[in-house]
Gaussian input, Z-matrix of N, CA and C with variables (Angstrom, degrees):
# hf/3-21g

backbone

0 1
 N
 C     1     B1
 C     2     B2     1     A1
 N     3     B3     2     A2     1     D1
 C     4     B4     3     A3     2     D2
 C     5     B5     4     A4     3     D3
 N     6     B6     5     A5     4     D4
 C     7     B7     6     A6     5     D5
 C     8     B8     7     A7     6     D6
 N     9     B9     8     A8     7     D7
 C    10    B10     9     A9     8     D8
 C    11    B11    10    A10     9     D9
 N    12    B12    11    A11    10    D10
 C    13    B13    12    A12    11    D11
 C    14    B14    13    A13    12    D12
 N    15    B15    14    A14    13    D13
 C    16    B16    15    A15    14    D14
 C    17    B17    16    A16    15    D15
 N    18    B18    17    A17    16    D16
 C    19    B19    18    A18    17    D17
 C    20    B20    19    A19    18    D18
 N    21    B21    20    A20    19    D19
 C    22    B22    21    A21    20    D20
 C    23    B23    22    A22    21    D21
 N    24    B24    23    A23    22    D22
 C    25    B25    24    A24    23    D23
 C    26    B26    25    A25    24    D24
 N    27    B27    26    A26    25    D25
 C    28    B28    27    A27    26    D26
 C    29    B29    28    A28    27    D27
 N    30    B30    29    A29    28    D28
 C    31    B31    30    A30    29    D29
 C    32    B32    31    A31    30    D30
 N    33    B33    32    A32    31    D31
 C    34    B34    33    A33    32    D32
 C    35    B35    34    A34    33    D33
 N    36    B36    35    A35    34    D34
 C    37    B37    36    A36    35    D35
 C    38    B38    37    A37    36    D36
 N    39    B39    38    A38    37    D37
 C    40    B40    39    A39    38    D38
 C    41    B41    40    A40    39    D39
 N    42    B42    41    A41    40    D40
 C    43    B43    42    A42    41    D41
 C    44    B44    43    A43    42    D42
 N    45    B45    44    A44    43    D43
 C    46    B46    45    A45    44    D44
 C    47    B47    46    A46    45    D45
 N    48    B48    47    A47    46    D46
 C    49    B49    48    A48    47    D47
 C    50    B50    49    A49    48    D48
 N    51    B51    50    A50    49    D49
 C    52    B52    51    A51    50    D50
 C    53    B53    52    A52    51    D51
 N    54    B54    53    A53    52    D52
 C    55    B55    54    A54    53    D53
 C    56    B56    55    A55    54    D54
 N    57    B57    56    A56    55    D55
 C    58    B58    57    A57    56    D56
 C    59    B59    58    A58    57    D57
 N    60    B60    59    A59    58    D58
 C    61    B61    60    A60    59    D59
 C    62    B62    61    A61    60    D60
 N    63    B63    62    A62    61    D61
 C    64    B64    63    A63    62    D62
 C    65    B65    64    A64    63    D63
 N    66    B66    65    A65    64    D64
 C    67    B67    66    A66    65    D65
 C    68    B68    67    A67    66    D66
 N    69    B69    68    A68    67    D67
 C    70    B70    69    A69    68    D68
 C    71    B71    70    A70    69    D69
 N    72    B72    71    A71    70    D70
 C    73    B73    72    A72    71    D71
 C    74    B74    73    A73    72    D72
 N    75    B75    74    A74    73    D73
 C    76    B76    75    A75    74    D74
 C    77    B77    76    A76    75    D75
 N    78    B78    77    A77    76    D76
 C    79    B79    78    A78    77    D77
 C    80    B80    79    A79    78    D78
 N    81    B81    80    A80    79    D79
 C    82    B82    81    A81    80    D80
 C    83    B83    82    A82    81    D81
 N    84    B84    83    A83    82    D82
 C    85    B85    84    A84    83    D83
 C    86    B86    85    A85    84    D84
 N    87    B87    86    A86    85    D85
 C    88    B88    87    A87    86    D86
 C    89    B89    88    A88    87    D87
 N    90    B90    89    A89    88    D88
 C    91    B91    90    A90    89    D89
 C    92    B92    91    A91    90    D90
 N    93    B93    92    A92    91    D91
 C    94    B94    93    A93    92    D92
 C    95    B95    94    A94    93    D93
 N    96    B96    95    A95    94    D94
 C    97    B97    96    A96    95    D95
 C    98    B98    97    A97    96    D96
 N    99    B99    98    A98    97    D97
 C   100   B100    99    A99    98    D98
 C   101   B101   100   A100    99    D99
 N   102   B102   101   A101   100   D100
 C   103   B103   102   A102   101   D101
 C   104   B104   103   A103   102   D102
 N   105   B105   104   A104   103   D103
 C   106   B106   105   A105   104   D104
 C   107   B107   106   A106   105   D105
 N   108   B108   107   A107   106   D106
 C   109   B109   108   A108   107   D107
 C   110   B110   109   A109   108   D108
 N   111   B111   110   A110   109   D109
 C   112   B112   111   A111   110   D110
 C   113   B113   112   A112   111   D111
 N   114   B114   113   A113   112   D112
 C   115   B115   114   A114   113   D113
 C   116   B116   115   A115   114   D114
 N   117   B117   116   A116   115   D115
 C   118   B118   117   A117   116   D116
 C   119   B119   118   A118   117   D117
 N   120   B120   119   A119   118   D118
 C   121   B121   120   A120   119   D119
 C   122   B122   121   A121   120   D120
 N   123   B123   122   A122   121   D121
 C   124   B124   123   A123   122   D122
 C   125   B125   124   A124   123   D123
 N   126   B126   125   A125   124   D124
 C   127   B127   126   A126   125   D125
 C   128   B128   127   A127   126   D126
 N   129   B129   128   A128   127   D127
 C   130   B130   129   A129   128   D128
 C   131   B131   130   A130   129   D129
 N   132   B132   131   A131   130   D130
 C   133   B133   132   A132   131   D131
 C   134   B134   133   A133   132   D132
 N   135   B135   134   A134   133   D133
 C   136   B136   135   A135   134   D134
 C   137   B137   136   A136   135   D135
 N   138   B138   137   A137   136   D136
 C   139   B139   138   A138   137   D137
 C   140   B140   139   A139   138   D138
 N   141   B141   140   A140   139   D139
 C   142   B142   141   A141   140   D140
 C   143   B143   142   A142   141   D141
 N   144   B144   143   A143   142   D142
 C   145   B145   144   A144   143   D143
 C   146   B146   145   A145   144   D144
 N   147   B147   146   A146   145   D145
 C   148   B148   147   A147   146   D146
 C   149   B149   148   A148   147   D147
 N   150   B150   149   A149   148   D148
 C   151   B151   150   A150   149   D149
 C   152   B152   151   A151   150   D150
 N   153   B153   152   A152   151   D151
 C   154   B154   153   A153   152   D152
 C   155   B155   154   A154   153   D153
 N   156   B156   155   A155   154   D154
 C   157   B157   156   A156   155   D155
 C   158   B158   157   A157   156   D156
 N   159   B159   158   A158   157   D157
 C   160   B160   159   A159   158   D158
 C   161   B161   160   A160   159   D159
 N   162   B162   161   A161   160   D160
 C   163   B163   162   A162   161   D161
 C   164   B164   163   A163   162   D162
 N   165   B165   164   A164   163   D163
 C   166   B166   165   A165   164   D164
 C   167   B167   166   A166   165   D165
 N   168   B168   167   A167   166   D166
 C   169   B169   168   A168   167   D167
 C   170   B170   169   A169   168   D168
 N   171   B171   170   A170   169   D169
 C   172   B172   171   A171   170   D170
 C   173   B173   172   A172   171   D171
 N   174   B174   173   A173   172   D172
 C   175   B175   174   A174   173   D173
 C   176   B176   175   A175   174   D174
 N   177   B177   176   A176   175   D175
 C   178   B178   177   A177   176   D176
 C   179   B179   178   A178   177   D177
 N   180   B180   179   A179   178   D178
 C   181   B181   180   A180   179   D179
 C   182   B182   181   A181   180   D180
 N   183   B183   182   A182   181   D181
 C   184   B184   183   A183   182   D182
 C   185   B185   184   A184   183   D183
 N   186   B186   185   A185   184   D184
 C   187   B187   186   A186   185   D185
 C   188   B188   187   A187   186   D186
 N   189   B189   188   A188   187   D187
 C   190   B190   189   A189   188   D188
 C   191   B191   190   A190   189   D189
 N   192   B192   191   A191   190   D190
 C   193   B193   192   A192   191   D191
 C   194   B194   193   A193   192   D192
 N   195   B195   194   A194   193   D193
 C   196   B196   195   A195   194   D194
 C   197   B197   196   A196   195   D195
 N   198   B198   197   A197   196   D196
 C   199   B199   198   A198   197   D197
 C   200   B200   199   A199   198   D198
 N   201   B201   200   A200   199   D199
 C   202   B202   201   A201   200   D200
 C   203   B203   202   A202   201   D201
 N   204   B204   203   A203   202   D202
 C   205   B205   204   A204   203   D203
 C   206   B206   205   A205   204   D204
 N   207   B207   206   A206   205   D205
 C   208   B208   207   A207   206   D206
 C   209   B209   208   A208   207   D207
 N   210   B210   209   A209   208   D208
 C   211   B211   210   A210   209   D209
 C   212   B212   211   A211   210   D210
 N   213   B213   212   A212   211   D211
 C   214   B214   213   A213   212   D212
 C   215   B215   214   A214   213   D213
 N   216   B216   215   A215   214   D214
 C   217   B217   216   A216   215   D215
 C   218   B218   217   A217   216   D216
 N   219   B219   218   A218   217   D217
 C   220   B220   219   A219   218   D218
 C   221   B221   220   A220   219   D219
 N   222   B222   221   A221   220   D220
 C   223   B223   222   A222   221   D221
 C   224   B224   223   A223   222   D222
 N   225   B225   224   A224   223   D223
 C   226   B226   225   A225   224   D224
 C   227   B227   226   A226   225   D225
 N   228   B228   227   A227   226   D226
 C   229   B229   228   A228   227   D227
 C   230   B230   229   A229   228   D228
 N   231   B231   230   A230   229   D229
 C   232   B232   231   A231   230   D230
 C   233   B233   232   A232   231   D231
 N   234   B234   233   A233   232   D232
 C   235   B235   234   A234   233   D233
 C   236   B236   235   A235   234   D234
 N   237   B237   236   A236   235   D235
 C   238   B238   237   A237   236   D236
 C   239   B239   238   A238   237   D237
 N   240   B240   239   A239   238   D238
 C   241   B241   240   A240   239   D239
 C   242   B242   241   A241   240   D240
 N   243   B243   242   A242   241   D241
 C   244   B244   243   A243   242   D242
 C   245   B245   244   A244   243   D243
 N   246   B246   245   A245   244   D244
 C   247   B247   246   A246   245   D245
 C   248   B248   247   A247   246   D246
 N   249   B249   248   A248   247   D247
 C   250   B250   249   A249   248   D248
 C   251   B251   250   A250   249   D249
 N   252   B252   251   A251   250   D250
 C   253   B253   252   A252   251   D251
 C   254   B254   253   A253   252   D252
 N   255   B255   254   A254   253   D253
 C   256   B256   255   A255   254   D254
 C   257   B257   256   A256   255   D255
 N   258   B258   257   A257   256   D256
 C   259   B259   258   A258   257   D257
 C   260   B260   259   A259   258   D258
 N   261   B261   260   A260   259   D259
 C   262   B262   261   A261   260   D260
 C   263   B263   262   A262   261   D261
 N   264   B264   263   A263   262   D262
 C   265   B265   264   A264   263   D263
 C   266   B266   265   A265   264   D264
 N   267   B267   266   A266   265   D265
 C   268   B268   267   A267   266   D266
 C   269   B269   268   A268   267   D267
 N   270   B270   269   A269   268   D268
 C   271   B271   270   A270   269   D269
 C   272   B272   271   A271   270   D270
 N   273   B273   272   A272   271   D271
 C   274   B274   273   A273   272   D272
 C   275   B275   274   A274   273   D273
 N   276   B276   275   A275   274   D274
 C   277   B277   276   A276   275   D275
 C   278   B278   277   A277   276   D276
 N   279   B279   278   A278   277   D277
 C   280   B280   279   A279   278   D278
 C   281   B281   280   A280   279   D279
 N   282   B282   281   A281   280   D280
 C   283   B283   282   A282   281   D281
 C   284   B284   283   A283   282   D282
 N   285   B285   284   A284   283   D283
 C   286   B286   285   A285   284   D284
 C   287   B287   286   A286   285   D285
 N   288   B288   287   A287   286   D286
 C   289   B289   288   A288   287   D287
 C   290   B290   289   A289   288   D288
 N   291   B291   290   A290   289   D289
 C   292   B292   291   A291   290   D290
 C   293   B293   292   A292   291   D291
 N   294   B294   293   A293   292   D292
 C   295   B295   294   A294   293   D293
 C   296   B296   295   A295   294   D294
 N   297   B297   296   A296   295   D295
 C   298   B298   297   A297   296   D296
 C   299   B299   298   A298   297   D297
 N   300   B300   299   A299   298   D298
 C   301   B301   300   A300   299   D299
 C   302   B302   301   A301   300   D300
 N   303   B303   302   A302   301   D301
 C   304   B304   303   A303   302   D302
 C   305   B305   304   A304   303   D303
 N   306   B306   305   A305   304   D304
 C   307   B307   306   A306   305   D305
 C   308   B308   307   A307   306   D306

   B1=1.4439
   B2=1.5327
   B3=1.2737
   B4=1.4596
   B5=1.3501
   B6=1.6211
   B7=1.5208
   B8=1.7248
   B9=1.9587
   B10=1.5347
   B11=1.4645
   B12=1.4997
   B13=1.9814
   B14=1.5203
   B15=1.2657
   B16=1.5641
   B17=2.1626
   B18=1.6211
   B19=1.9571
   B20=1.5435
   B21=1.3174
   B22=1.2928
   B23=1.6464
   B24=1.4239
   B25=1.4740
   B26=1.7008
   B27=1.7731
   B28=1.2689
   B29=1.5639
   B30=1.2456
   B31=1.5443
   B32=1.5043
   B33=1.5407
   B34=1.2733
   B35=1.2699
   B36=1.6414
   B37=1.4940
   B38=1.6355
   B39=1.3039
   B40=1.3363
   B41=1.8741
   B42=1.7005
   B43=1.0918
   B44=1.0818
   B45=1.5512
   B46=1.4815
   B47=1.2167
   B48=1.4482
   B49=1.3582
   B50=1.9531
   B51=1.5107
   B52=1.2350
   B53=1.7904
   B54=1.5347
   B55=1.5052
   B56=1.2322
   B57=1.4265
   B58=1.9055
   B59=1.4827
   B60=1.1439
   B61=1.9147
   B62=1.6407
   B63=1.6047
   B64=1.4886
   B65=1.6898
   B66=1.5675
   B67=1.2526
   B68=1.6594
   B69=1.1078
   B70=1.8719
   B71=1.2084
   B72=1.8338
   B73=1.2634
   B74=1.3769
   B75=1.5210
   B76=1.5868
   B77=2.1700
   B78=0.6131
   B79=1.2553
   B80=1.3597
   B81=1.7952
   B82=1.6483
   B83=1.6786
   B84=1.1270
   B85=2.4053
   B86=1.7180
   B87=1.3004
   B88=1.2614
   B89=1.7356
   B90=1.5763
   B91=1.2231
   B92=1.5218
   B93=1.4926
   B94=1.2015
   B95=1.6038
   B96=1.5652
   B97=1.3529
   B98=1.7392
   B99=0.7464
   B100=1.7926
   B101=1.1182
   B102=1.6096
   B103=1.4403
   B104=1.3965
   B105=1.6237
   B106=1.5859
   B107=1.8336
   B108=1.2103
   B109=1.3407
   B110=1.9919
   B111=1.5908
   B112=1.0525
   B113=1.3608
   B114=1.5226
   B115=1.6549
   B116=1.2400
   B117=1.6899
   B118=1.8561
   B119=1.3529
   B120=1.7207
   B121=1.3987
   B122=1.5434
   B123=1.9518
   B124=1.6628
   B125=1.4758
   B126=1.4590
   B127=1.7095
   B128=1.7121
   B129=1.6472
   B130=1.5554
   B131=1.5027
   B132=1.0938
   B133=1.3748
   B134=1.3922
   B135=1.0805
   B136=1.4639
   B137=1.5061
   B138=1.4781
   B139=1.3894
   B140=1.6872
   B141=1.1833
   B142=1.2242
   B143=1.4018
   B144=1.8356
   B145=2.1044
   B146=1.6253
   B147=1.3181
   B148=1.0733
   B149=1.4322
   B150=1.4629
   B151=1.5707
   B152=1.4435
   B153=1.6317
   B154=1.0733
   B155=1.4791
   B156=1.6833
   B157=1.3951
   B158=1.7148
   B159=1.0062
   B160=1.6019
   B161=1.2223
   B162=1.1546
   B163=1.8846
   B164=1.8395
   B165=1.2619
   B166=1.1363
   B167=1.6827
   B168=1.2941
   B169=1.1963
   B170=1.2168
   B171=1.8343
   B172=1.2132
   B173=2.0355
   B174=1.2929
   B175=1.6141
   B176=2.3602
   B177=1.4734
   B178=1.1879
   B179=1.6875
   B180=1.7405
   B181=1.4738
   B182=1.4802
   B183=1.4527
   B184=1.5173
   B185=1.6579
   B186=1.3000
   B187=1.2339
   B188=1.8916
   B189=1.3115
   B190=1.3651
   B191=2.0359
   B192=1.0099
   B193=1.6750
   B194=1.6198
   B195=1.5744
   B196=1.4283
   B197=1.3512
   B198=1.0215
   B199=1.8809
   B200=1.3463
   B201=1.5471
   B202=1.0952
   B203=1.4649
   B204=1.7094
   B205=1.2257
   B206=1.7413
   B207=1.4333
   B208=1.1705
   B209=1.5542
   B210=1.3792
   B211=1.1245
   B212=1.7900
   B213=1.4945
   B214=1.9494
   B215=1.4078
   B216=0.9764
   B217=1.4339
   B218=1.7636
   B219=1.5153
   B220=1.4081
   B221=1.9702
   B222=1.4714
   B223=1.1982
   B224=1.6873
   B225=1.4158
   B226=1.7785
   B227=1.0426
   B228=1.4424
   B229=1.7910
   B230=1.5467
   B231=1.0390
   B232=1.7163
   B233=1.3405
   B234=1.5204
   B235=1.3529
   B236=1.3585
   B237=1.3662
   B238=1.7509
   B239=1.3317
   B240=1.2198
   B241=1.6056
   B242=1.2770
   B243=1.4903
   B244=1.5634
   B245=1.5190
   B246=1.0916
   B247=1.7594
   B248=1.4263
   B249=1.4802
   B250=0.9225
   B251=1.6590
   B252=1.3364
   B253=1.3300
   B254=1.7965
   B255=1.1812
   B256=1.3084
   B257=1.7213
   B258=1.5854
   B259=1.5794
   B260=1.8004
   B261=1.1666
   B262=1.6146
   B263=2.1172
   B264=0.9817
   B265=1.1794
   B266=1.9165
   B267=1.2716
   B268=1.4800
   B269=1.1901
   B270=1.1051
   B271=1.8136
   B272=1.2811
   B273=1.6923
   B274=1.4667
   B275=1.4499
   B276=1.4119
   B277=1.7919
   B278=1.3906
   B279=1.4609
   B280=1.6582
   B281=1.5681
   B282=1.5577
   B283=1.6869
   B284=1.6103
   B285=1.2429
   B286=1.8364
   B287=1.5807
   B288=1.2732
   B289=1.7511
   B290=1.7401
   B291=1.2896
   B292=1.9223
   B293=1.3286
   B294=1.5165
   B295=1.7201
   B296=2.1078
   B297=1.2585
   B298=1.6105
   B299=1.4986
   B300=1.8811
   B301=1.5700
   B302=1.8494
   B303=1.4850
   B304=1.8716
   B305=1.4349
   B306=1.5891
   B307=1.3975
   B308=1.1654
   A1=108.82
   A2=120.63
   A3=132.94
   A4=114.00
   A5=99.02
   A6=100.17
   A7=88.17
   A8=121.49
   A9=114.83
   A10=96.00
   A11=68.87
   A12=78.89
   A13=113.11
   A14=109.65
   A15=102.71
   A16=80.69
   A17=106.22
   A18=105.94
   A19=106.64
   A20=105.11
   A21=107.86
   A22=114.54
   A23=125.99
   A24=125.16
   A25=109.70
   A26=102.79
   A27=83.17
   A28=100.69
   A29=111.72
   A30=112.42
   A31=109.21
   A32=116.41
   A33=118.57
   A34=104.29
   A35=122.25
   A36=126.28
   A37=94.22
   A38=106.49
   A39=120.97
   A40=102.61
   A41=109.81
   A42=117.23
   A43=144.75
   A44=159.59
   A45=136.12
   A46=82.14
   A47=138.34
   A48=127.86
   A49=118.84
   A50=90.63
   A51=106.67
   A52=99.80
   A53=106.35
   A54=124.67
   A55=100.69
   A56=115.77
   A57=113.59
   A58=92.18
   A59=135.31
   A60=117.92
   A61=89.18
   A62=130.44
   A63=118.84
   A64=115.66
   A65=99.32
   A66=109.86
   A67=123.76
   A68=108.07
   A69=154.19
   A70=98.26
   A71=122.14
   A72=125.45
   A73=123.49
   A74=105.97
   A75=122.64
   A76=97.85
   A77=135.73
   A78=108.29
   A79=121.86
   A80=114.16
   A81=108.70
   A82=88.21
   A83=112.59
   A84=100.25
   A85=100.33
   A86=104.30
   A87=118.90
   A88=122.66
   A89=105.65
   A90=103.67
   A91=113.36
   A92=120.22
   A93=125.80
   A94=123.72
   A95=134.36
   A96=111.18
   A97=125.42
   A98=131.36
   A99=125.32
   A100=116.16
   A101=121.63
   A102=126.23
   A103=101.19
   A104=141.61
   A105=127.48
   A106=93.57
   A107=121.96
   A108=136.58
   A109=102.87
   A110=106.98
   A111=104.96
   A112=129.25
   A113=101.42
   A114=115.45
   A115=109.44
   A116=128.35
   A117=117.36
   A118=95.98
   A119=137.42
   A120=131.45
   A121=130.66
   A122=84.32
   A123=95.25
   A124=102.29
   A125=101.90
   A126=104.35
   A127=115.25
   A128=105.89
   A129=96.34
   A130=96.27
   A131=149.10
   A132=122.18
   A133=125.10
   A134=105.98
   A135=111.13
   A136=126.94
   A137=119.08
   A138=104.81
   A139=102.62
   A140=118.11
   A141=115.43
   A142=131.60
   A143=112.60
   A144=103.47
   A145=95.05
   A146=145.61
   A147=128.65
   A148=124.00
   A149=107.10
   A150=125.81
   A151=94.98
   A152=108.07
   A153=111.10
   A154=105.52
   A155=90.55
   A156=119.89
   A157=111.54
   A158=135.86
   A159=137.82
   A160=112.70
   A161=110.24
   A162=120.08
   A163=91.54
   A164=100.38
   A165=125.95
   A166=137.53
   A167=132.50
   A168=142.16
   A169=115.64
   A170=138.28
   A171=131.95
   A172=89.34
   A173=96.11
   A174=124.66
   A175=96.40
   A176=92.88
   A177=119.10
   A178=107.23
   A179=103.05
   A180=125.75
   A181=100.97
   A182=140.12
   A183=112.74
   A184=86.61
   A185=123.99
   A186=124.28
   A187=113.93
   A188=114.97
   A189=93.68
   A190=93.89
   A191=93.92
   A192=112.75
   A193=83.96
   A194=116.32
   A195=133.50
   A196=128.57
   A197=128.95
   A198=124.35
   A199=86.68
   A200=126.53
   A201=148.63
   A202=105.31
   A203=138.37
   A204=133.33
   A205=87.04
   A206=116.32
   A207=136.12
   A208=119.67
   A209=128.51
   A210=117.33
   A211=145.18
   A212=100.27
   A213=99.76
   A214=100.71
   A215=114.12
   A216=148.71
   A217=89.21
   A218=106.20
   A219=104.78
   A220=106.98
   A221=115.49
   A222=127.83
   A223=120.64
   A224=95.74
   A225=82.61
   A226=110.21
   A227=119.30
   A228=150.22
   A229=97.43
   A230=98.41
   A231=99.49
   A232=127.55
   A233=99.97
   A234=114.28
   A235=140.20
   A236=102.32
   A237=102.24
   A238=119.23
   A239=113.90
   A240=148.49
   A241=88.66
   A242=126.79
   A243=107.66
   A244=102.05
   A245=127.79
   A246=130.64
   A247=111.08
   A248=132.51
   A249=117.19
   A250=118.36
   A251=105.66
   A252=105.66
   A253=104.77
   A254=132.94
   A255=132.25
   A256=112.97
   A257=85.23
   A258=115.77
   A259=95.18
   A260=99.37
   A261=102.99
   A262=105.90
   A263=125.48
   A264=126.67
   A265=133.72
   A266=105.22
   A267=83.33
   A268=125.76
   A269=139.62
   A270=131.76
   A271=107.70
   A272=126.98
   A273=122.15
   A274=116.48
   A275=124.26
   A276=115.37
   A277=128.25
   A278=88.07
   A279=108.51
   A280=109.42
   A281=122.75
   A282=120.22
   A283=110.80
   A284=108.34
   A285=134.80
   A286=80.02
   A287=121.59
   A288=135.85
   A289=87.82
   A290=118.79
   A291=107.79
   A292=112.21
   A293=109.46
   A294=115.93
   A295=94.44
   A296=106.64
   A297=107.75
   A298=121.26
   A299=97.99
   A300=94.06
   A301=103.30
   A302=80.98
   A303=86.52
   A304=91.66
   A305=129.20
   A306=119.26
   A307=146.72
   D1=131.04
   D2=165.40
   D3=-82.21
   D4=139.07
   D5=-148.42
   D6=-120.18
   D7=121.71
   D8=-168.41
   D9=-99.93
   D10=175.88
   D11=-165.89
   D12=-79.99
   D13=20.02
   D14=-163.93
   D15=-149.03
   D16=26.52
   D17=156.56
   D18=-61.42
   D19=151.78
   D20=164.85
   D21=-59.35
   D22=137.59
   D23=170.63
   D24=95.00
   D25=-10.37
   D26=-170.91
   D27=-136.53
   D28=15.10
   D29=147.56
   D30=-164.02
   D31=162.19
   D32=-166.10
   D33=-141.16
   D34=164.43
   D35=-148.36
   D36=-176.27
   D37=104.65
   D38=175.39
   D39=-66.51
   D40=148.04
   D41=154.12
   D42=-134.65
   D43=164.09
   D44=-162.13
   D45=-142.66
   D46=36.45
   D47=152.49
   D48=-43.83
   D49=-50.29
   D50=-167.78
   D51=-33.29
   D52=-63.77
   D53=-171.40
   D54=-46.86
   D55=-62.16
   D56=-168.14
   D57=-45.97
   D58=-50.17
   D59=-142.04
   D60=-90.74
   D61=-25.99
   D62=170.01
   D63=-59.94
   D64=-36.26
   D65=178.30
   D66=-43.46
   D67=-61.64
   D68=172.37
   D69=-41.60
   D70=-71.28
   D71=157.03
   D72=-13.92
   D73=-85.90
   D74=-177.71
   D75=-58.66
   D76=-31.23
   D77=177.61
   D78=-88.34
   D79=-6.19
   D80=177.57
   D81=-91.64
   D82=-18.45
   D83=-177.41
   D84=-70.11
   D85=-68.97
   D86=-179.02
   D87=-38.86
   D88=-46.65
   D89=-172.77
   D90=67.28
   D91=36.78
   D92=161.84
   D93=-156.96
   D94=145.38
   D95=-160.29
   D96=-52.93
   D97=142.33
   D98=168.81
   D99=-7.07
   D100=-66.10
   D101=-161.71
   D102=-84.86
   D103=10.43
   D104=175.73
   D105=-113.28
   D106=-30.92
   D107=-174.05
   D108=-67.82
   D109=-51.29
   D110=-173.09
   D111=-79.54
   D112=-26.27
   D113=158.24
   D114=-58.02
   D115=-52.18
   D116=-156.41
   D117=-79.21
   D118=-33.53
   D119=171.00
   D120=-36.19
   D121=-54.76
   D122=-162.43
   D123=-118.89
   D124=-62.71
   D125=-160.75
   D126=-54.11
   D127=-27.24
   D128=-179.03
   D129=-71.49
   D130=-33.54
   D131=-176.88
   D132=-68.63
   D133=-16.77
   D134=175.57
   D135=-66.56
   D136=154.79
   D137=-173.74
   D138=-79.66
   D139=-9.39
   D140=172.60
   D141=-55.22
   D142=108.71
   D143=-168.80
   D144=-90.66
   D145=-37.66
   D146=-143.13
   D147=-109.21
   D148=12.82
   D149=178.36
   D150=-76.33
   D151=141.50
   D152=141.85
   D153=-156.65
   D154=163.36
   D155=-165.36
   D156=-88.89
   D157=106.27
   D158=-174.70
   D159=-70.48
   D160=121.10
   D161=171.61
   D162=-86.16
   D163=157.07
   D164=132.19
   D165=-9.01
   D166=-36.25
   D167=154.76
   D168=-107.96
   D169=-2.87
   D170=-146.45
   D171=-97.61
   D172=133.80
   D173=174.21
   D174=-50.28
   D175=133.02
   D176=-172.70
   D177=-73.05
   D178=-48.87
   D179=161.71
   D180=17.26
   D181=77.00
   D182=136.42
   D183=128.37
   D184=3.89
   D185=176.00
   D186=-101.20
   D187=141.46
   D188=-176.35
   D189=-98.01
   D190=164.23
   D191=-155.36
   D192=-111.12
   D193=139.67
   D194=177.93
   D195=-71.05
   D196=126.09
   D197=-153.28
   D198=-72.75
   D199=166.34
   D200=-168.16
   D201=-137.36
   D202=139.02
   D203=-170.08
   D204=-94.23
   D205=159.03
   D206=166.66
   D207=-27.42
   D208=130.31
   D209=-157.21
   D210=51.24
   D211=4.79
   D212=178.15
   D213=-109.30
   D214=159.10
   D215=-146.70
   D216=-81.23
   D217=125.12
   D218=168.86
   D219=-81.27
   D220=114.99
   D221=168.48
   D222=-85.71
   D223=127.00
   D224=172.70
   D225=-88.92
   D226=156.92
   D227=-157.61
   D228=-77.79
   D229=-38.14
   D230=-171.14
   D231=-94.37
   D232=16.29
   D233=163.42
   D234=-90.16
   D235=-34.49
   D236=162.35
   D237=-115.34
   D238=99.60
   D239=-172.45
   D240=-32.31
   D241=-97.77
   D242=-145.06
   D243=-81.54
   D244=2.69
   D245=-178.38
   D246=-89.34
   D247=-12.47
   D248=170.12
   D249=174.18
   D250=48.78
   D251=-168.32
   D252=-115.21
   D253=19.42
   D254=164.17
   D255=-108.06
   D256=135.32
   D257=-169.61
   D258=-115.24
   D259=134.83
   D260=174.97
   D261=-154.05
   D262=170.92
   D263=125.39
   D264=-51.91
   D265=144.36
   D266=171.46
   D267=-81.47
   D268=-13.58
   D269=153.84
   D270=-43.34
   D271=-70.47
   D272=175.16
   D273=-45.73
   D274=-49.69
   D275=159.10
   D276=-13.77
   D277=-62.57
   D278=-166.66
   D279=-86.85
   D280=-27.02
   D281=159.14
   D282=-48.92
   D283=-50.02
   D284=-164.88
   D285=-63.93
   D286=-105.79
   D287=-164.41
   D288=-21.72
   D289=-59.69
   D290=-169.38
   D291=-48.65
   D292=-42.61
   D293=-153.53
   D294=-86.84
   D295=-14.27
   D296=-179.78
   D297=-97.68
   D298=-6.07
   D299=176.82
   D300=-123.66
   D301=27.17
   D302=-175.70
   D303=-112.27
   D304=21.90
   D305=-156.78
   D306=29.92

């Protein structure tokens, strides 16, 4: 038996599906895109000022962009809403992560 590179146990592949379909969710309840819905929910309560959440048209300007290994597909950040569209400092990170696991 030939054994592929993608058998169970013998290679692995992270996914943020989960996020896109929470994402999807919150914008058919809300009735507004991900990143304006997820800020007025959560992030304004937070003591965190300098996070922000990237729509879809919002300018890249001043963000550093995620290294990519040899040969994979450069993805933009601001494409999957709840998987990966917040930009912060790490102090504001770490205010945000306190104020989200303090309920």
């Amino acid at each position: 038996m030939t054994v592929g590179p993608l058998t169970p146990a013998r290679a692995w592949r992270y996914s943020n599906f989960g996020y896109i379909l929470l994402s999807a969710v919150i914008e058919d309840i809300t009735d507004q895109p991900y990143h304006v819905a997820a800020y007025d929910l959560v992030l304004a309560q937070s003591a965190s000022r300098d996070i922000r959440l990237l729509g879809p048209d919002n300018s890249l300007a001043g963000v550093v962009q995620p290294t990519h290994p040899v040969n994979e597909p450069t993805e933009d950040i601001r494409e999957p809403r709840g998987a990966g569209v917040a930009v912060a400092s790490a102090e504001s990170m770490a205010l945000f992560l306190s104020y989200l696991l303090s309920g």
